[in-house]
N, CA, C and O of each residue as an XYZ file, in Angstrom:
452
protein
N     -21.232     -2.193    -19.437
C     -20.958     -0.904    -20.023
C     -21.968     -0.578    -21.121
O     -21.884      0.486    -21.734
N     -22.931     -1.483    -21.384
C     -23.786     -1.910    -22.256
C     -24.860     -0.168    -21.599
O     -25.185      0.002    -20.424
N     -25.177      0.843    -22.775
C     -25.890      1.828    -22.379
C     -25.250      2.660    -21.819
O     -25.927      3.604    -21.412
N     -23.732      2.729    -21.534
C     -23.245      3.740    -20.627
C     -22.331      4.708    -21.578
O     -21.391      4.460    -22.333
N     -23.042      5.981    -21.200
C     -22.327      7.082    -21.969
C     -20.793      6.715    -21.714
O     -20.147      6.065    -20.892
N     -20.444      7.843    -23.397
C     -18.997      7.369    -23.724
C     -18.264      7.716    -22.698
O     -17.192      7.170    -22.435
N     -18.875      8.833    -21.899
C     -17.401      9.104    -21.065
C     -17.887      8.172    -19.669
O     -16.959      7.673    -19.034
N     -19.065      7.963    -19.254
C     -18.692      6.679    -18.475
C     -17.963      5.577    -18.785
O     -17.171      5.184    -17.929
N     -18.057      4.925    -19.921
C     -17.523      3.820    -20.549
C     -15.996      4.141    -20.330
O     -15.261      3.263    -19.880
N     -15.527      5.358    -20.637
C     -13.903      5.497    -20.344
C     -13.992      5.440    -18.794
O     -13.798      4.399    -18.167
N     -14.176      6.151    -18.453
C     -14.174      6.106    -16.704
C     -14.094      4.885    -15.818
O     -13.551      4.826    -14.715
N     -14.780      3.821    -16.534
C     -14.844      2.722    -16.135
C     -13.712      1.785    -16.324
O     -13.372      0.965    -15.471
N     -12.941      1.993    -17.881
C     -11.749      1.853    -18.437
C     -10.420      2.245    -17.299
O      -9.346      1.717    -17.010
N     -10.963      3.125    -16.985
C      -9.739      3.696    -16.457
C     -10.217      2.966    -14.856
O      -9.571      1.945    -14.623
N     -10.802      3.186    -14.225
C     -10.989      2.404    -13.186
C     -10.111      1.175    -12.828
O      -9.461      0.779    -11.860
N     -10.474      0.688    -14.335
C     -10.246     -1.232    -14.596
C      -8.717     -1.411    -14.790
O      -8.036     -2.435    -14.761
N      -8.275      0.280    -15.059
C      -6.588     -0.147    -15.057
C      -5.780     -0.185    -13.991
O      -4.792     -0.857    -13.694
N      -6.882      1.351    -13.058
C      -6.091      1.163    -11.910
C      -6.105      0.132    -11.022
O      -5.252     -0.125    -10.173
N      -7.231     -0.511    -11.288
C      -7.912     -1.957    -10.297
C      -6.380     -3.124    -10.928
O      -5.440     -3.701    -10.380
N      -6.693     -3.032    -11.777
C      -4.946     -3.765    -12.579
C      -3.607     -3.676    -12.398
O      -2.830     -4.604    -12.621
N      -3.263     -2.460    -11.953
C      -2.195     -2.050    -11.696
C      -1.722     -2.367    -10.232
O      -0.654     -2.743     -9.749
N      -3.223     -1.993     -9.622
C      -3.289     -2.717     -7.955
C      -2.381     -3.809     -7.545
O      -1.363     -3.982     -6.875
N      -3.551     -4.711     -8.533
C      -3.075     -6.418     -8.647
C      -1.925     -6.566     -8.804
O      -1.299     -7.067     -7.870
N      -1.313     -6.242     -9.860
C      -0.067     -5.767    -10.533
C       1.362     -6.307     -9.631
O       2.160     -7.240     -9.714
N       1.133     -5.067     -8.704
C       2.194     -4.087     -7.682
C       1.543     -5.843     -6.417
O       2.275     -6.500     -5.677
N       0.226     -6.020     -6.631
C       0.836     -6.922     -4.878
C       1.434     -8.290     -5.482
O       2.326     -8.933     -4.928
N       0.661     -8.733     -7.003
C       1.306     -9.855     -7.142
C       3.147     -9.810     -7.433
O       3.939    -10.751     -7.378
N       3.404     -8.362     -7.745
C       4.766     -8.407     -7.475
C       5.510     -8.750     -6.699
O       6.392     -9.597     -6.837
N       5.193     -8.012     -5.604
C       5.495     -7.956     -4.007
C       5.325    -10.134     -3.838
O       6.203    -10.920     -3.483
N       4.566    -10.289     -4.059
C       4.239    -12.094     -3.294
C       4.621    -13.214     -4.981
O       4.147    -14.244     -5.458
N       5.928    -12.045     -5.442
C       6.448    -12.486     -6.609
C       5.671    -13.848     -7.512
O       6.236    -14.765     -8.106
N       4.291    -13.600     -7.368
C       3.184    -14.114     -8.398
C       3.685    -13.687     -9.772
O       3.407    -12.549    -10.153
N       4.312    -14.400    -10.456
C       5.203    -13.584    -11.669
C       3.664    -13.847    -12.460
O       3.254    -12.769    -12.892
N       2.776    -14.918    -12.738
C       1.743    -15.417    -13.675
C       0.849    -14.146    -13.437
O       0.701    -13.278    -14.298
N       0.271    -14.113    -12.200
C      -0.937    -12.715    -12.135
C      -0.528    -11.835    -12.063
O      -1.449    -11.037    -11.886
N       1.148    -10.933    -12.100
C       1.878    -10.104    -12.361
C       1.673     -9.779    -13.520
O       1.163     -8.686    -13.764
N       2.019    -10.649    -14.507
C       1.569    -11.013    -15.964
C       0.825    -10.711    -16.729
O       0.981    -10.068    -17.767
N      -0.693    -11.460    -15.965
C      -1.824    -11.469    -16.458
C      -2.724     -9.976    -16.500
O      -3.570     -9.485    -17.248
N      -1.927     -9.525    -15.087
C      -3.032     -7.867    -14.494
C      -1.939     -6.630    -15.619
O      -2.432     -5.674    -16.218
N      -0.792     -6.916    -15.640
C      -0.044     -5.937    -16.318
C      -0.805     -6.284    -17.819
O      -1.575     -5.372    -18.121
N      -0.770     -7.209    -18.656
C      -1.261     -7.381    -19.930
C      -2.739     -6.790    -19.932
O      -2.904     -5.860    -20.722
N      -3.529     -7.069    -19.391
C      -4.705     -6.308    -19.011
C      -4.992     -4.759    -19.085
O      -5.567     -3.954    -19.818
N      -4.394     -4.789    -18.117
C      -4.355     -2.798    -17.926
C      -3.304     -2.554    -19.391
O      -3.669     -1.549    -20.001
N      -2.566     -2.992    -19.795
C      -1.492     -2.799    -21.201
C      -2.626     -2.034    -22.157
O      -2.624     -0.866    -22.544
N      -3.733     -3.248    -22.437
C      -4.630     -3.463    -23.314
C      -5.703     -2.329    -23.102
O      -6.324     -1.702    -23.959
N      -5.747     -2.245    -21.886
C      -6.938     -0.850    -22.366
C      -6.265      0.425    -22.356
O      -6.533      1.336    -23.139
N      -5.309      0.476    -21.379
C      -4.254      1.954    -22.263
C      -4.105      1.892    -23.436
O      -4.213      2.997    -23.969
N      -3.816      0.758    -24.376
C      -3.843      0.615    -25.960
C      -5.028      0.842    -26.379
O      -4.936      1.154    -27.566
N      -6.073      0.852    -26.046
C      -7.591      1.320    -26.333
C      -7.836      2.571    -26.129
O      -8.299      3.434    -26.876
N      -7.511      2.597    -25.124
C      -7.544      4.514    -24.527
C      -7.199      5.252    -25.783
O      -7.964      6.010    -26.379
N      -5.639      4.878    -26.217
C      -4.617      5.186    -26.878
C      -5.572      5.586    -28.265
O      -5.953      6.650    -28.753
N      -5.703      4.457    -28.539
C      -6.583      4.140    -30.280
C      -8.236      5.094    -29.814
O      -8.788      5.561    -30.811
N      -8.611      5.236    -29.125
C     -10.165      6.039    -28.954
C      -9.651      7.181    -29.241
O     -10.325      7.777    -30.081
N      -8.457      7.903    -28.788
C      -8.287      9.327    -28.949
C      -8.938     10.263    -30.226
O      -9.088      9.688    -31.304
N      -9.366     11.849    -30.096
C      -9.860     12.087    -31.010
C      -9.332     13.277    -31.402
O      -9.677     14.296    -30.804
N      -8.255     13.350    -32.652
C      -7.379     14.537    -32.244
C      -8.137     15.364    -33.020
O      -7.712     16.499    -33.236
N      -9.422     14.929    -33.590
C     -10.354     16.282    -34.674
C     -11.199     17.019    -33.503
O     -11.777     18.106    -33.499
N     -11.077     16.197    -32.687
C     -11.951     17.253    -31.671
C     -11.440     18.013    -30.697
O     -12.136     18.891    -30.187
N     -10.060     17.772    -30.268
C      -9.117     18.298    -29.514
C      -7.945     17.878    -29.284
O      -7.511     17.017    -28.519
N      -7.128     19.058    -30.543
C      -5.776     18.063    -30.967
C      -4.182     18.254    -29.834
O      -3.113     17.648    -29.901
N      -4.648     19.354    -28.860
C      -4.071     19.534    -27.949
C      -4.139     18.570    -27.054
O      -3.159     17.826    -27.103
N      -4.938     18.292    -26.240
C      -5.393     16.977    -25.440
C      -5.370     15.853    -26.041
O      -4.870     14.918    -25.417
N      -5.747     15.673    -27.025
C      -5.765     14.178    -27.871
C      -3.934     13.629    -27.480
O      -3.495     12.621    -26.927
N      -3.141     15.052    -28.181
C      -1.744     15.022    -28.239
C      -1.166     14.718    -26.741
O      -0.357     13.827    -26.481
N      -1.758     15.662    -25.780
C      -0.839     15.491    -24.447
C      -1.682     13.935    -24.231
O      -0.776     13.104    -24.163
N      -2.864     13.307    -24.114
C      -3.239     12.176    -23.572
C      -2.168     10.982    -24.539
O      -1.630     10.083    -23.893
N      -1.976     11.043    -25.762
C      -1.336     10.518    -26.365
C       0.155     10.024    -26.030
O       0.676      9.069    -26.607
N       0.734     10.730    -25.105
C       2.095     11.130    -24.785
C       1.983      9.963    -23.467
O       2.536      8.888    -23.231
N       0.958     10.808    -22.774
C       0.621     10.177    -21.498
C       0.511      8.483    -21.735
O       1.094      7.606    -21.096
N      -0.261      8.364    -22.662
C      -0.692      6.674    -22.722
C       0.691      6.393    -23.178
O       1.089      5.362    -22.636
N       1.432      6.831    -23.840
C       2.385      6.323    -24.458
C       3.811      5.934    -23.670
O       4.437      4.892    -23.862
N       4.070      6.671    -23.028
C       4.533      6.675    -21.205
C       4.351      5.542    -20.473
O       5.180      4.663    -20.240
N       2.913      5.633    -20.032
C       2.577      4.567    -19.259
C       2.554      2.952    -19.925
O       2.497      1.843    -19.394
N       2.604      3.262    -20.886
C       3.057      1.796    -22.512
C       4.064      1.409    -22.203
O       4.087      0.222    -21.879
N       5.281      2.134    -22.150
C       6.782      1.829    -21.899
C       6.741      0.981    -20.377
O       6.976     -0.194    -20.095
N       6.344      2.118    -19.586
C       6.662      1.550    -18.172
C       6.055     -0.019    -17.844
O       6.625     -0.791    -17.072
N       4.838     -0.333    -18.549
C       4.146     -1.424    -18.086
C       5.102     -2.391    -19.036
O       5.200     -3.584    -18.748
N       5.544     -2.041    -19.756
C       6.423     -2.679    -20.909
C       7.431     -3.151    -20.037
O       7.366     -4.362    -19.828
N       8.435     -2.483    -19.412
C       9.285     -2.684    -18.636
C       8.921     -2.788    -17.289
O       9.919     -3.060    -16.621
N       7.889     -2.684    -16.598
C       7.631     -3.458    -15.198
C       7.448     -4.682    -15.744
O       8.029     -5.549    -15.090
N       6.800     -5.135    -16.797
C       6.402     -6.639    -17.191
C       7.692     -7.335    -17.249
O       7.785     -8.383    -16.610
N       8.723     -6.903    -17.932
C       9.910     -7.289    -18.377
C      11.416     -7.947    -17.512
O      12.217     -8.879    -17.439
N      10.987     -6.552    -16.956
C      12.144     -6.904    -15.965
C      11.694     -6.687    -14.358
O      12.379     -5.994    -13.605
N      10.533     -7.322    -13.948
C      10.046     -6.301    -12.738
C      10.001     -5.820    -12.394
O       9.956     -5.895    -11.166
N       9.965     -4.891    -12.949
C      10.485     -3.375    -12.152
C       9.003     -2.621    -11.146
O       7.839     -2.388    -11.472
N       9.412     -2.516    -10.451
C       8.594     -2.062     -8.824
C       8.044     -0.647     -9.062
O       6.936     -0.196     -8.769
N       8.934     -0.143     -9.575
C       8.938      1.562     -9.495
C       8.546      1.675    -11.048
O       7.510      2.305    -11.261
N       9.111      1.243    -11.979
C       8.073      1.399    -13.378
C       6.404      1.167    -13.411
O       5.618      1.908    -14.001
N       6.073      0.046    -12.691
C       4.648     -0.426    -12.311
C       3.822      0.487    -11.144
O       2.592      0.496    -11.082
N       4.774      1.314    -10.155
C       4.134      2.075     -9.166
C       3.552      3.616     -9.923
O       2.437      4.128     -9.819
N       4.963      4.179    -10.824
C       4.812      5.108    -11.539
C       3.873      4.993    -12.829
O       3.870      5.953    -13.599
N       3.316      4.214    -13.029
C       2.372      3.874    -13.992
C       1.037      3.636    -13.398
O      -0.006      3.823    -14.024
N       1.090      3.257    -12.285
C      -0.010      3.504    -11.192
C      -0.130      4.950    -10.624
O      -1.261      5.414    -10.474
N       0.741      5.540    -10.365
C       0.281      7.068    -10.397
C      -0.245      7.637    -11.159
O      -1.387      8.077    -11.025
N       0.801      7.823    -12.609
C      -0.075      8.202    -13.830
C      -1.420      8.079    -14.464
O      -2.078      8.922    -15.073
N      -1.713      6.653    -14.138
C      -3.457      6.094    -14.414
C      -4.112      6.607    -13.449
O      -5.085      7.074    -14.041
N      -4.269      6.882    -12.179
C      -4.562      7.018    -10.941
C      -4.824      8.908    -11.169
O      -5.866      9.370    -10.704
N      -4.198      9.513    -11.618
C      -4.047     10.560    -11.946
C      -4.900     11.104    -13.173
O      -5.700     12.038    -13.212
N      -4.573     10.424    -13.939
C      -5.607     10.793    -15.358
C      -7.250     10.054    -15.095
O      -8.154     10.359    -15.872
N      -7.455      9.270    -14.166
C      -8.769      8.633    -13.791
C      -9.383      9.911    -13.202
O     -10.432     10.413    -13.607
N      -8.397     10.529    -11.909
C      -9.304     11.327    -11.225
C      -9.182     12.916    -11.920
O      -9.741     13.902    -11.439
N      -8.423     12.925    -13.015
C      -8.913     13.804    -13.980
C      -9.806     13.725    -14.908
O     -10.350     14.728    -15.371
N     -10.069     12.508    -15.298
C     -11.111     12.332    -16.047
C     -12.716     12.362    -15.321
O     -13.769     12.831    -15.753
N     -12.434     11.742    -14.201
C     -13.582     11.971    -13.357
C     -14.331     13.299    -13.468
O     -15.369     13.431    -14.117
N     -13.653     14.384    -12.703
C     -13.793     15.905    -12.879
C     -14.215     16.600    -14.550
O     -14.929     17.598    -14.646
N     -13.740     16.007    -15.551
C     -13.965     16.178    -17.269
C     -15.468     16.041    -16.627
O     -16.258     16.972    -16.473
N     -15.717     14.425    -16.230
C     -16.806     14.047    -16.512
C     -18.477     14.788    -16.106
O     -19.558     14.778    -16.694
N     -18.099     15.255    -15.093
C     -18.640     16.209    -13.837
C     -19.245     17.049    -14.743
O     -20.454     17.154    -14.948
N     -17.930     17.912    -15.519
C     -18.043     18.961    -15.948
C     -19.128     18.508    -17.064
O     -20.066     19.246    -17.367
N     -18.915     17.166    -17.682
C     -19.750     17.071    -19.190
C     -21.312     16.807    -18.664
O     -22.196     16.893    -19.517
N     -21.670     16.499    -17.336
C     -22.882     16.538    -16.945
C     -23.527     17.674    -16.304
O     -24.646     18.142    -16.515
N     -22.550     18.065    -15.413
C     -23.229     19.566    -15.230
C     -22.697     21.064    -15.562
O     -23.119     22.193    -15.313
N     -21.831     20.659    -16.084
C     -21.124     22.145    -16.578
C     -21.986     22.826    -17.538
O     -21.649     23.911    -18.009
């Protein structure tokens, strides 16, 4: 990530959660509780980064709704970790999955718009 504009550097972030969340959901399924574990704490950690990068002096509307959003997907990974929950970890995979390929399109826009 070494040289890569900031909004690649998120993009890549977000990539790395959904790649996490992946893991997540199969080591669930083949009740791998350890790499269940390991991929949920992971992806946890850069939504908590996401979270902390926000910049509400530059856009306190978005800063606010992304804020909400990370904060959401905090709980759920909180409680897929907790109690396994299938559908907390799937719905937290939508949500990331969702704000990736919105961020994608941001990104588009910040290069050729």
């Amino acid at each position: 990530m070494l040289g890569a504009s900031r909004y690649r550097q998120i993009q890549l972030l977000l990539e790395k959660v959904v790649t996490e969340l992946k893991i997540a959901i199969v080591a669930l399924e083949e009740n791998n509780i350890a790499k269940k574990c390991e991929s949920i704490s992971k992806a946890n950690d850069i939504v908590l980064y996401l979270r902390e990068c926000l910049d509400f002096s530059a856009d306190k509307t978005l800063a606010t709704r992304l804020d909400a959003i990370y904060g959401h997907a905090i709980k759920l990974l909180f409680n897929a970790n907790a109690k396994n929950n299938a559908d907390a970890l799937a719905e937290s995979l939508t949500i990331m999955t969702n704000v990736n390929s919105w961020w994608n399109l941001v990104s588009v826009d910040c290069y050729f718009g």
